[in-house]
C-alpha positions in Angstrom: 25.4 -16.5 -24.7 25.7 -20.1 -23.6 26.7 -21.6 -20.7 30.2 -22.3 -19.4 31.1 -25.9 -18.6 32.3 -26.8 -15.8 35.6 -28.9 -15.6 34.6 -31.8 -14.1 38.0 -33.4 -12.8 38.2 -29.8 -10.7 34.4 -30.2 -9.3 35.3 -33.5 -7.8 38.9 -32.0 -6.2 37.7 -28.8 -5.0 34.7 -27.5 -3.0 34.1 -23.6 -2.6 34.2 -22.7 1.4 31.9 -19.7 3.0 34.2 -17.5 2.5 35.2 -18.1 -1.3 38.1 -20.1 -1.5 38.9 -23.5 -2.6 39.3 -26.3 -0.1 40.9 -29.2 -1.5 42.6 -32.8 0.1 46.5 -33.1 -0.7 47.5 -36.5 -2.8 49.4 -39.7 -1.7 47.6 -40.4 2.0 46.2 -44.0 0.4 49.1 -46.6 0.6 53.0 -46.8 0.6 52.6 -44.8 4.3 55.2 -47.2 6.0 58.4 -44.7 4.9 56.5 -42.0 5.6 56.7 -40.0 8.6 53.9 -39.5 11.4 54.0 -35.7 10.4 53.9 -36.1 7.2 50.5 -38.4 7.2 49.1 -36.1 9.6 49.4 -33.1 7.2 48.0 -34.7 4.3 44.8 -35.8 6.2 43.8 -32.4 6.9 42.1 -30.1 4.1 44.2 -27.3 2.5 43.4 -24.0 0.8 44.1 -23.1 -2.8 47.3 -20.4 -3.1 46.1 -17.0 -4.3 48.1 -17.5 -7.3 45.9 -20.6 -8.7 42.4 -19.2 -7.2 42.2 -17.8 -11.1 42.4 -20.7 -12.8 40.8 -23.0 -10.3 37.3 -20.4 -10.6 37.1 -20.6 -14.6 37.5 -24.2 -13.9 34.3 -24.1 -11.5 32.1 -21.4 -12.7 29.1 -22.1 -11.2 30.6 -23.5 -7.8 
């Protein structure tokens, strides 16, 4: 049986943690922050876990992670 490739868009967005989840950074913190409210930056600079309902998809995306 061969080996499964990983998907390498998903390796570079999401790292496994200790406990087996999937950490990843949310999108749009770079530029345009001006309308955007102190909250909201604060939010997206901190890491988030994958919902339960994507963990599937995200792990045959990652096999070997």
């Amino acid at each position: 049986m061969p080996k499964i490739k990983t998907n390498r868009a998903a390796a570079k967005r999401f790292k496994k943690t200790g406990s087996g989840k999937f950490k990843f950074s949310k999108s749009h913190a770079n530029h345009i922050l001006t309308k955007k409210s102190t909250k909201r930056k604060r939010d997206l600079r901190q890491g988030h876990i994958v919902d339960q309902t994507n963990e599937k998809a995200i792990r045959r995306m990652i096999p070997y992670a």
